[in-house]
C-alpha positions in Angstrom: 15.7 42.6 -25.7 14.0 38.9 -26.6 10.7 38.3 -28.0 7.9 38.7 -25.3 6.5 35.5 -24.5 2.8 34.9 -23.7 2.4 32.8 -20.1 -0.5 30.3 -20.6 0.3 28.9 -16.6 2.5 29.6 -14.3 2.6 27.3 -11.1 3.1 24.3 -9.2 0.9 20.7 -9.4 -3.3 20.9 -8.6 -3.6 21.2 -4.6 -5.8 17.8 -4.6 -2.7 16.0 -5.5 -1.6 16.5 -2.0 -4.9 16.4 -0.1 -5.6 13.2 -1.4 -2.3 11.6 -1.4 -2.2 12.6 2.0 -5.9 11.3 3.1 -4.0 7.7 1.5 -1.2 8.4 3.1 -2.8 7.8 6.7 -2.2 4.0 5.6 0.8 2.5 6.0 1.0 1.2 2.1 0.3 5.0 0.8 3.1 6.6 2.2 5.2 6.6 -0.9 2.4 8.1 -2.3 2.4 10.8 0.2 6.1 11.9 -0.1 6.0 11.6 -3.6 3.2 14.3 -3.4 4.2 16.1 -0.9 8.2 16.7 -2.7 5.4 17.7 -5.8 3.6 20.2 -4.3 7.1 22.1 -2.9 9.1 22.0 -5.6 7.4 21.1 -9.1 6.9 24.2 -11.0 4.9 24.4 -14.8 5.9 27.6 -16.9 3.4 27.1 -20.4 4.1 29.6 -22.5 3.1 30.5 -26.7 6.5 29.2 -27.1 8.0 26.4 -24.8 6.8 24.8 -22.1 9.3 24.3 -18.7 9.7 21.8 -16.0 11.4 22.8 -13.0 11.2 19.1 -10.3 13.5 16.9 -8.9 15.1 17.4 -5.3 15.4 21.3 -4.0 14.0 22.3 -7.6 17.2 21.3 -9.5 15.9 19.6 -12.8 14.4 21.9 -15.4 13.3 20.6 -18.6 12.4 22.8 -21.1 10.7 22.0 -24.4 9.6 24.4 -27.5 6.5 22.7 -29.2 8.3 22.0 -32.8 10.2 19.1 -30.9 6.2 17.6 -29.4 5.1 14.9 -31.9 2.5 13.1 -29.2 1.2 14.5 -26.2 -1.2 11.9 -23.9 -3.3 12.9 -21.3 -4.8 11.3 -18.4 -7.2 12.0 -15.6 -6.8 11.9 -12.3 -8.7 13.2 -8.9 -12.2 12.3 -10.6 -11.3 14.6 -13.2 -10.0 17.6 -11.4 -6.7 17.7 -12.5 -4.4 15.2 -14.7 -1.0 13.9 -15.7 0.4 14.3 -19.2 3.2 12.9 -21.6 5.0 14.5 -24.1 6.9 12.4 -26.4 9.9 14.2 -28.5 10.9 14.1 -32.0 14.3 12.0 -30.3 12.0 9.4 -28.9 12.5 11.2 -24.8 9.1 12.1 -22.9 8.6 14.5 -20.8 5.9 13.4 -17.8 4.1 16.2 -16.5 2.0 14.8 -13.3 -0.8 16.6 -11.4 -1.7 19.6 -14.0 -4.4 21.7 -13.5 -6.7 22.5 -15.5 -5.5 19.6 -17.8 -8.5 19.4 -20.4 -7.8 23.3 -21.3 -4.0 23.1 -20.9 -3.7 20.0 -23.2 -6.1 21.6 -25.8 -3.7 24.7 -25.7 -0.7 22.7 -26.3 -1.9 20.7 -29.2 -3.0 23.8 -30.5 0.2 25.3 -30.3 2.3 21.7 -31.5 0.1 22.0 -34.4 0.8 25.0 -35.6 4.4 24.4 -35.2 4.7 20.4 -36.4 2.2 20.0 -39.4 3.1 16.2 -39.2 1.5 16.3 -35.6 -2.1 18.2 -36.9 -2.0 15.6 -39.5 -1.6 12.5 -37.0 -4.6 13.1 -34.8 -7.5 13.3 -37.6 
């Protein structure tokens, strides 16, 4: 049997992605917007853990990206929905990033993942003082 791991969130993009994409999406120049959130909200999935964290997106579901926090060496956040919920980047030791849009709860969850890169990449700790 593996090592337990600890789930920090478990779930799909904040819920005000789609209401308010939608509420733009009554405009004939949103509607990209719209589909984009609307293909979010059915099928983009965050699993945080104490050890990794996991994309699952793309059409159907398909594309899952996983990432364990040793490989993390910048993660950027940025608000969105007055504040209610926010999109983040991860950039990897290979140079790749990992966009993570609509997370809830983004002030807390990115405080728990640099808390986690930092105890697993002392190079990162030392790069945000």
């Amino acid at each position: 049997m593996g090592i337990r791991e600890e789930i920090y969130y478990e779930g799909g993009p904040h819920i005000g992605d789609l209401i308010l994409n939608t509420l733009i999406g009554l405009t004939v120049v949103g509607l990209p917007l719209t589909v984009g959130a609307i293909v979010r909200a059915l099928w983009l999935r965050f699993r945080i853990t104490d050890r990794r964290i996991s994309v699952m997106g793309g059409w159907l579901g398909r594309d899952r990206s996983d990432v364990i926090y040793s490989e993390i060496v910048n993660v950027v956040k940025v608000p969105r929905g007055v504040g209610l919920w926010g999109d983040m980047v991860l950039t990897l030791r290979n140079g790749s990033r990992l966009e993570m849009r609509a997370v809830p709860n983004f002030r807390e969850t990115y405080d728990y993942i640099s808390e986690k890169i930092a105890a697993k990449n002392p190079q990162y700790s030392a790069a945000q003082k």
